[in-house]
C-alpha positions as CSV (number, residue, x, y, z in Angstrom):
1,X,17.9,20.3,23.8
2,X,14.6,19.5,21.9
3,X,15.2,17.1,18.6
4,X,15.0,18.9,15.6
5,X,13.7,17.8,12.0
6,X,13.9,18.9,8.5
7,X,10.4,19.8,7.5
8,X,9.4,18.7,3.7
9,X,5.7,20.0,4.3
10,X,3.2,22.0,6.6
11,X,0.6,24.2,5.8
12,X,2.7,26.8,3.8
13,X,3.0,23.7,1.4
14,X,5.9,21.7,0.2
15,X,9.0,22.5,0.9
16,X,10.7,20.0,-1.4
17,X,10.4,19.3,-5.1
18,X,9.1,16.0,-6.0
19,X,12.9,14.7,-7.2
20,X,14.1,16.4,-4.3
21,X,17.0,15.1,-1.7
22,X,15.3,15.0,1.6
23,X,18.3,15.9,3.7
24,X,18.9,18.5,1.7
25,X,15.9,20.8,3.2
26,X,16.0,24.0,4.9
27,X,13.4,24.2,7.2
28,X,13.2,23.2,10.5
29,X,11.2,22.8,13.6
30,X,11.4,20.7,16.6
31,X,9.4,17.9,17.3
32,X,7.5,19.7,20.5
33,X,6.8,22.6,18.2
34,X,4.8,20.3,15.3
35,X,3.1,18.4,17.7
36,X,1.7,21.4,19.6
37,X,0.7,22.8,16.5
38,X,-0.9,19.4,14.9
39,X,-3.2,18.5,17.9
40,X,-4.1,22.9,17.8
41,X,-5.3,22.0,14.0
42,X,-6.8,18.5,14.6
43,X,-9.7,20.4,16.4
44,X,-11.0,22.2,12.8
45,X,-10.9,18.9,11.6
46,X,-12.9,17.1,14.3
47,X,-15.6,19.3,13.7
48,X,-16.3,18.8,9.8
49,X,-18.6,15.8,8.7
50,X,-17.0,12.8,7.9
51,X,-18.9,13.0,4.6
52,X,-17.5,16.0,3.3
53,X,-13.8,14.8,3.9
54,X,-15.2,12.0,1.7
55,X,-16.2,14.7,-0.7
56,X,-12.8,16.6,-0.5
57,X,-10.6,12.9,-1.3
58,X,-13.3,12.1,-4.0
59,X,-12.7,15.7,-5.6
60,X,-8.9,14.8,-5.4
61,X,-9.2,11.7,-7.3
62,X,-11.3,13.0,-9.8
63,X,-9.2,16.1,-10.1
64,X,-6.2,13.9,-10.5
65,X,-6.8,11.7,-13.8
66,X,-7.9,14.7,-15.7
67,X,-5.0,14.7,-18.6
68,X,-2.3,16.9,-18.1
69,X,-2.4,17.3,-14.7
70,X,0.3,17.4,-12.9
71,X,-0.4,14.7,-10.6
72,X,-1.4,12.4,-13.1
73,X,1.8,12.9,-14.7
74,X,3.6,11.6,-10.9
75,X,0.9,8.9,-10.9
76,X,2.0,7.4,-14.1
77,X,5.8,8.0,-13.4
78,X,5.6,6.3,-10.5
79,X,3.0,3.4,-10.9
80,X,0.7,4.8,-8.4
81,X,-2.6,4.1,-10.7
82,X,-4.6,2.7,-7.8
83,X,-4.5,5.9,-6.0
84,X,-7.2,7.8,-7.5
85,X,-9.3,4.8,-7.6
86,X,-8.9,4.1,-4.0
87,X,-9.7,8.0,-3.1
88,X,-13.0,7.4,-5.0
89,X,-16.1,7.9,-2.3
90,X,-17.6,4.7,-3.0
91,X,-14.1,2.8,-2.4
92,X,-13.7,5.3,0.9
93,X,-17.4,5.0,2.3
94,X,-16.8,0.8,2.0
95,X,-13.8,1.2,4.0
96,X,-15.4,3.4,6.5
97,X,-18.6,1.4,6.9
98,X,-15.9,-1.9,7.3
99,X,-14.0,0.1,10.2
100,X,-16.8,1.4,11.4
101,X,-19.0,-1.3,12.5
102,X,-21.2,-0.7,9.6
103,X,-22.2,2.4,10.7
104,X,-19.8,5.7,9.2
105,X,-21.8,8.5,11.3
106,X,-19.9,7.2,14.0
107,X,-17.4,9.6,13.4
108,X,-19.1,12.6,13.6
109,X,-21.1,11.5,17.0
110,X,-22.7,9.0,19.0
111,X,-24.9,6.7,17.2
112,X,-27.1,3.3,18.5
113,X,-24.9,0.5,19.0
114,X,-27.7,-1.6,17.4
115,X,-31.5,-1.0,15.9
116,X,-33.5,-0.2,19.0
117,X,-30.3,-0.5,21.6
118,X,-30.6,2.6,24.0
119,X,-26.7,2.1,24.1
120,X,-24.8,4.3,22.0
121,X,-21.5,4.4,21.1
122,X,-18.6,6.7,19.0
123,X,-15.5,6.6,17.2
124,X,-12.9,8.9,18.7
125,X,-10.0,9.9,17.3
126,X,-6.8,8.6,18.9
127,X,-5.1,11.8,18.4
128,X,-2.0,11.9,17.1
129,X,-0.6,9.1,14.5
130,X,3.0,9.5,13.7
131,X,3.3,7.5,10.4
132,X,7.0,5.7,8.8
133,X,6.7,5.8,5.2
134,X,8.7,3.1,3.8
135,X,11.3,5.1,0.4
136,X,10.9,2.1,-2.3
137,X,6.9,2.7,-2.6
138,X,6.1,5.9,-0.4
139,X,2.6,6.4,-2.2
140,X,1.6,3.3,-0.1
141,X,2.1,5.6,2.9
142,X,-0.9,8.0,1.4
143,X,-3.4,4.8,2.3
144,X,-2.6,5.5,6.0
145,X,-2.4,8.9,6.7
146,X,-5.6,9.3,4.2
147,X,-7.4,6.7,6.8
148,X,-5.6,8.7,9.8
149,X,-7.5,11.8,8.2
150,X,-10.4,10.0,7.9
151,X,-10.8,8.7,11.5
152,X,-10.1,13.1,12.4
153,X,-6.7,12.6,13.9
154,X,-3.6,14.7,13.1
155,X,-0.8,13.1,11.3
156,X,2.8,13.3,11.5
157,X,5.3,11.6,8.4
158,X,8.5,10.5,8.8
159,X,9.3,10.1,5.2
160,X,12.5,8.2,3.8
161,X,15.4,9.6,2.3
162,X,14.5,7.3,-0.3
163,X,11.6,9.7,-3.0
164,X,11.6,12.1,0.0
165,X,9.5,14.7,-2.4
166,X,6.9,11.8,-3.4
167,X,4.7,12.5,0.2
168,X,5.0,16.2,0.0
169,X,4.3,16.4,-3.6
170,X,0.5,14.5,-2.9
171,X,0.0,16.4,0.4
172,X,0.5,19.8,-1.4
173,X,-1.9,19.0,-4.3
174,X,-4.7,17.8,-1.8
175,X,-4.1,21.1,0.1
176,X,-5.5,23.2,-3.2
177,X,-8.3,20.5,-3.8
178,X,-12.0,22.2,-3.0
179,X,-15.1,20.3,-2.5
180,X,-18.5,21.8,-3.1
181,X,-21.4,21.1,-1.0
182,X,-25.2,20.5,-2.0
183,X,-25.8,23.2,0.0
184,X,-23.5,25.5,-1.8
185,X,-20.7,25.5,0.6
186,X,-16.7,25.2,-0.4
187,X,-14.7,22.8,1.4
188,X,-11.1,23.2,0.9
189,X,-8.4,20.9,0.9
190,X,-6.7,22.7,3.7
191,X,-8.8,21.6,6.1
192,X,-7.2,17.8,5.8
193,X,-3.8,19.1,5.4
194,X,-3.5,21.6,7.9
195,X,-3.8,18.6,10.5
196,X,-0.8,17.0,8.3
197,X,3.1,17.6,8.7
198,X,5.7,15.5,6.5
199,X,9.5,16.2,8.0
200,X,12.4,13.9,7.7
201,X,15.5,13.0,10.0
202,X,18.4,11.0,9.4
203,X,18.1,7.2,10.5
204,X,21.2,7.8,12.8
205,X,19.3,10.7,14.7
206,X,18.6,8.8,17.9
207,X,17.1,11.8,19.7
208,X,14.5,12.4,17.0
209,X,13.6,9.0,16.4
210,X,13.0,8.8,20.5
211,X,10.9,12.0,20.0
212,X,8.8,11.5,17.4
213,X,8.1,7.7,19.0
214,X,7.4,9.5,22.7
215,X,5.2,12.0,20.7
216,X,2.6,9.4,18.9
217,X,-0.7,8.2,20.1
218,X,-0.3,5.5,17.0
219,X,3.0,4.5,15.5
220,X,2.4,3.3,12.0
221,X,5.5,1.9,10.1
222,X,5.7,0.8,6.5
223,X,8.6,-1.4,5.4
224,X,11.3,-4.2,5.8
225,X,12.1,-6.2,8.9
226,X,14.9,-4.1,10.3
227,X,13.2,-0.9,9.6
228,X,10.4,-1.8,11.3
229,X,11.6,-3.4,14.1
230,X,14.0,-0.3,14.9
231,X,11.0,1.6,15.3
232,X,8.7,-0.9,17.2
233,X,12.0,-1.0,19.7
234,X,12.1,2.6,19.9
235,X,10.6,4.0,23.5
236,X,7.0,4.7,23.8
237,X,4.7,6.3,26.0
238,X,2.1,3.6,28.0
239,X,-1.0,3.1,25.9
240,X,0.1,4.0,22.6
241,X,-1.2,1.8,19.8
242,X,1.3,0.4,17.0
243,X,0.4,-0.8,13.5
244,X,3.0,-2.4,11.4
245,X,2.6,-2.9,7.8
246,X,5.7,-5.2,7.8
247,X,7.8,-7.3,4.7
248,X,5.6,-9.7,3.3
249,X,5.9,-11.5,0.1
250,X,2.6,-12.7,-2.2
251,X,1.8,-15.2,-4.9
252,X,-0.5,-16.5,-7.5
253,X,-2.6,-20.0,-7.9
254,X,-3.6,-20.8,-11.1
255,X,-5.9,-24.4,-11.1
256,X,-6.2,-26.5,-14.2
257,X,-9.4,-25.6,-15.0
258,X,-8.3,-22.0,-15.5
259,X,-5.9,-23.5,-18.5
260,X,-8.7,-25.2,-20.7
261,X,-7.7,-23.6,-23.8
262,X,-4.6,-21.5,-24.8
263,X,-6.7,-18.3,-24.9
264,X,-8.1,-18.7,-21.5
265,X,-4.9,-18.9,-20.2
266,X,-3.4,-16.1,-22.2
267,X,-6.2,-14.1,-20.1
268,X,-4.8,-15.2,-16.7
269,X,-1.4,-14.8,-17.4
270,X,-2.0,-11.1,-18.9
271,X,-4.1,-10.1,-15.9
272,X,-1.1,-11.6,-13.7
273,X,1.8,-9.6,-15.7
274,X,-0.3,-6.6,-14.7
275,X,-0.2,-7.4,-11.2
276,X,3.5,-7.7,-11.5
277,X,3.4,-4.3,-13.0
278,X,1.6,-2.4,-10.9
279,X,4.2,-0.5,-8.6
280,X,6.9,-2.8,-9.8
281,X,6.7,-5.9,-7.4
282,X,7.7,-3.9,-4.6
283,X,4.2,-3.5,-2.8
284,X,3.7,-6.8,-0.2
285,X,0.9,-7.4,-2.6
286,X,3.0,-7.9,-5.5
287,X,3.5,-11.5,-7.2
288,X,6.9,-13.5,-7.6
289,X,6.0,-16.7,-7.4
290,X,3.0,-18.1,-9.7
291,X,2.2,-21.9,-9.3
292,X,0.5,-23.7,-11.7
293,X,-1.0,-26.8,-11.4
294,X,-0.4,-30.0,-13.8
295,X,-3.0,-31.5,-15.8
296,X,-4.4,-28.7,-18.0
297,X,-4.8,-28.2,-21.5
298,X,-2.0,-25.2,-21.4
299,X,1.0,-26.9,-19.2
300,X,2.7,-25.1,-16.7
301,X,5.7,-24.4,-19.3
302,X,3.8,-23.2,-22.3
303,X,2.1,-21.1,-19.0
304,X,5.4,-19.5,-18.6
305,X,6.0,-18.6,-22.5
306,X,2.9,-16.9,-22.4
307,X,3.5,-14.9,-19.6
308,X,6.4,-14.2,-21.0
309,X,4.6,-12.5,-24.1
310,X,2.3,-10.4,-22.0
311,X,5.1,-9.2,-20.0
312,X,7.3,-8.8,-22.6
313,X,3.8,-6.3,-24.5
314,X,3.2,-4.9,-21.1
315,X,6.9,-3.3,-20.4
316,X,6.5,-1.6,-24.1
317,X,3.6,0.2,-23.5
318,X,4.4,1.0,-19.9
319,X,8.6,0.8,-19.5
320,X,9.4,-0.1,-15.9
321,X,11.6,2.3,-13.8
322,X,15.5,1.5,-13.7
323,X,16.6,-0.6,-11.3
324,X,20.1,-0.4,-8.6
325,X,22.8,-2.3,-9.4
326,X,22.5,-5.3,-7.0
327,X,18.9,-6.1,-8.1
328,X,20.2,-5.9,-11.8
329,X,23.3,-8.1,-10.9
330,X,21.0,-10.5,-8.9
331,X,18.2,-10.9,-12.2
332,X,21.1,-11.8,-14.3
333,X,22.2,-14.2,-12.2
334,X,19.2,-15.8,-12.0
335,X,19.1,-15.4,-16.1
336,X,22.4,-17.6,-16.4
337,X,21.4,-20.3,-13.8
338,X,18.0,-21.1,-15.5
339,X,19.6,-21.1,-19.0
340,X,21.8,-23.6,-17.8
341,X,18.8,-25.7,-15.9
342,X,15.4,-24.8,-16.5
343,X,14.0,-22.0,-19.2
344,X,14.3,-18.5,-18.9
345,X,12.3,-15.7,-21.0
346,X,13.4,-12.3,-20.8
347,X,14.0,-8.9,-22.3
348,X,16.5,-6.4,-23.5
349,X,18.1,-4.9,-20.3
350,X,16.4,-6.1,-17.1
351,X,13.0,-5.1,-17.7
352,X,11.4,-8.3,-17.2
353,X,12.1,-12.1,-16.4
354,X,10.2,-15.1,-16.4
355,X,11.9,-18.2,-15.2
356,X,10.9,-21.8,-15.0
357,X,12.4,-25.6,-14.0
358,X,10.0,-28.3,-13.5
359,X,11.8,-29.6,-11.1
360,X,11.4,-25.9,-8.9
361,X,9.0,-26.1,-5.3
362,X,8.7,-23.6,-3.0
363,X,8.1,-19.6,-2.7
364,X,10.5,-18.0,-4.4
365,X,12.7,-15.4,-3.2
366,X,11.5,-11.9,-4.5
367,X,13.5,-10.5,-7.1
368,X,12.1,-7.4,-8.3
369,X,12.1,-6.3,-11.9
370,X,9.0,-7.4,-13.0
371,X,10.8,-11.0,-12.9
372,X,8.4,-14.3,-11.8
373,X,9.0,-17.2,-11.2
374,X,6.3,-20.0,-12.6
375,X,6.4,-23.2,-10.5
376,X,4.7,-26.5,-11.3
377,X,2.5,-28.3,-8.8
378,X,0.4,-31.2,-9.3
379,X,-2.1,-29.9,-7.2
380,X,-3.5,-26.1,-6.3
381,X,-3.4,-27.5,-2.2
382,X,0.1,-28.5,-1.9
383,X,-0.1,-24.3,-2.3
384,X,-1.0,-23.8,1.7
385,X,1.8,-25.6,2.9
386,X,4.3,-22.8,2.0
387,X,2.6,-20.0,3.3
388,X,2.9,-18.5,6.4
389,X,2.3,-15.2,8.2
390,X,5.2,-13.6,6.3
391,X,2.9,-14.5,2.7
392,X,0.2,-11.3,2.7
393,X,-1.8,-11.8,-0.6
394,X,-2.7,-14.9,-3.0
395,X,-4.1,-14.1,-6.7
396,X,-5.8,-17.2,-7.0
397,X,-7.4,-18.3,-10.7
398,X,-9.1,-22.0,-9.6
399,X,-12.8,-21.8,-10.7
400,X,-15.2,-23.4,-8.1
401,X,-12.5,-24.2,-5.4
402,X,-11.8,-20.9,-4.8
403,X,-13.3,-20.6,-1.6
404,X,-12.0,-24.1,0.0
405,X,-8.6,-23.0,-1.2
406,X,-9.2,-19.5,0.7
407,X,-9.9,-21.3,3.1
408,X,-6.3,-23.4,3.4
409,X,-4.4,-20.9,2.3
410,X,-5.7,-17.7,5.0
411,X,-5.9,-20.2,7.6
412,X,-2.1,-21.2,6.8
413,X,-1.1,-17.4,6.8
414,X,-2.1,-15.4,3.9
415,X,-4.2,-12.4,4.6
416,X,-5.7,-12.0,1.3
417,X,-7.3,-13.9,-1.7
418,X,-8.0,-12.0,-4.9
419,X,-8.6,-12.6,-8.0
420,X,-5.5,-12.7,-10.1
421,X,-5.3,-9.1,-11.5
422,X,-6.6,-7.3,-8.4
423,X,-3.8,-8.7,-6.5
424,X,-2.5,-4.4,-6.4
425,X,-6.1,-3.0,-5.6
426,X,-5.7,-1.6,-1.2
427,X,-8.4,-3.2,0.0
428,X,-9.8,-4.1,3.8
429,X,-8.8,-5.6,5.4
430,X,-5.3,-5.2,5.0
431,X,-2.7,-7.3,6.6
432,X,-5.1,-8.1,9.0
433,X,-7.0,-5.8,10.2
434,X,-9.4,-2.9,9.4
435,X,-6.8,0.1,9.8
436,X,-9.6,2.9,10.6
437,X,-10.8,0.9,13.7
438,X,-7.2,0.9,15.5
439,X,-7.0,4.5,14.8
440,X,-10.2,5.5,16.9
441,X,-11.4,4.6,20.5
442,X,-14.6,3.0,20.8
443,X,-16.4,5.0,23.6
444,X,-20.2,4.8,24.7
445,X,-22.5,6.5,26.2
């Protein structure tokens, strides 16, 4: 018997409010029957220019901060303020051009490997990408089916029980997006969608994990080890491709020479509570550990107190969701052991932490809640020594060393160095690698 799954959205729309329990939908379909019909509207979708599915996402983005609209209203709900940003075509046709070898009309047909070259060479599509979106941030999973739209292959969502109406929610609200042309034409929205189904099965369903793995030409997965590593163990056919956006934890370096004066360092430490902000530390890119180096005008404590302050201003005008009981159990535990040993700022509630002991080293482990933990260290390269490849992105404030400290800390393990602040902006590449490119085959002719 074929495995069955509950679909949340096709192109009749969602089937599942936003708040909605996933397991708690009504329609159904088997996995042979939405992959016959995915690849059956991938071919509409090869055929469109790969600008104007830049135009459609740009439209959406645009579309999507007006005031009042209802997906601006999920957006600030759910902390997903990089979205639109990200959908913006100058964002998308840098991502493009980076995946593409520097050359986006790739896409839509062959194109000179090089000025003058008689060789010529395409992008494409894989054809079917069956995407995991990992439940505590499943926005995050809209950066890879948006690239899987991008590169013209169909796209199949497993979405967590966990926000199982977030992914259906976005997908319906592209679908009624329309794009016009210069030439006068309408695009519509549809014509990304249609190649797009979001469904959801129970973790303990063996037989549709099994199909939906057999059925991918990609497997994407979002989330923690054991997640992902049930999925990269599942069976799969020869020649499919994996990508793995796996647990990773990140960090900030602040140098001495970013802590001349008192306001200076307010700066850094208000961009940083923003970055701690942004979808509430539980993107890979989010900051727990910030480590400050000795020898400044602001020291690493007073660094602390005024983090402290900005995070403390930050959670008033934008009020952090609840948290479960075991995160909340674990902050305050952390809350009586540095009252005890170290210093310890913090709210009403658990809405944010900030915790400190000169005597701390090392990565912290990540606690959620908007809660940091600022670490001394007499210099900004002791930094590369605790990273690894389980460290994804460093917000680094250090002035003119920035680039020989990139240089430690990526070759050490991190994938990323931002500036403090930017630490949440999806950029490429990510974790890596330029996403787009291992969703198309390079062919030439």
């Amino acid at each position: 018997m074929s495995a069955r799954v509950t679909v949340l959205f096709d192109p009749r729309g969602a089937h599942i409010p936003p708040d909605g329990d996933a397991a708690a939908g009504r329609e159904s379909a088997t996995v042979e029957e939405l992959v016959s019909a995915l690849r059956h509207a991938q071919e509409p979708l090869r055929g469109v220019p790969l600008d104007d599915l830049l135009g459609l996402l740009d439209a959406a983005a645009q579309e999507w901060i007006r005031p009042g609209h209802p997906v601006a209203a999920v957006i600030a709900e759910i902390g997903a303020g990089f979205l639109p940003l990200w959908l913006r075509r100058a964002n998308l046709e840098r991502v493009c051009d980076a995946a593409l070898r520097g050359n986006r009309a790739a896409a839509d047909g062959f194109v000179p490997i090089s000025p003058g070259s008689p060789r010529l060479h395409r992008a494409q599509p894989r054809g079917l990408l069956v995407h995991w979106v990992a439940g505590n941030v499943p926005v995050l999973g809209m950066i890879s089916v948006v690239q899987g739209l991008l590169s013209k292959n169909a796209n199949l969502i497993k979405v967590s029980h966990q926000q199982g109406g977030v992914f259906p929610f976005f997908l319906e609200a592209l679908s009624r997006v329309q794009y016009l042309r210069s030439d006068g034409a309408t695009i519509q929205g549809s014509i990304l969608t249609d190649a797009v189904r979001a469904v959801y099965a129970s973790r303990e369903d063996a037989a549709a994990a099994r199909a939906l793995s057999l059925a991918a030409d990609v497997r994407i997965a979002w989330g923690g080890r054991e997640a992902v590593e049930s999925i990269m163990n599942l069976p799969r056919r020869f020649g499919t491709e994996d990508i793995v956006f796996g647990p990773k934890t990140s960090l900030a370096v602040i140098g001495a020479e970013s802590l001349g004066e008192e306001a200076a360092a307010r700066r850094v430490a208000r961009r940083a509570a923003q970055d701690a902000a942004a979808l509430d530390q539980r993107g890979c890119n989010s900051p727990h550990t910030l480590f400050v180096e000795r020898g400044g005008a602001v020291p690493p404590a007073r660094f602390a107190a005024l983090l402290s302050e900005e995070l403390a201003a930050l959670s008033q005008r934008l009020p952090p969701p609840a948290l479960n009981v075991p995160e909340a159990y674990r902050i305050l535990g952390w809350r009586a052991e540095y009252d005890m040993r170290g210093e310890a700022w913090y709210g009403e509630g658990v809405t944010w932490s900030v915790f400190y002991a000169e005597d701390d080293h090392g990565l912290a482990a990540p606690c959620y809640g908007r809660t940091l933990f600022v670490r001394p260290v007499d210099d900004v390269f002791q930094v590369p020594l605790l990273c690894s490849i389980h460290t994804q992105t460093a917000g680094v404030a250090v002035g003119e060393r920035r680039l020989a400290l990139a240089e430690a800390l990526t070759a050490r393990g991190i994938e990323r160095c931002t500036e403090i602040g930017a630490m949440s902006v999806y950029d490429n590449p990510w974790d890596g690698m330029y996403p787009i490119d291992r969703m198309v085959r390079w062919v030439g002719a």
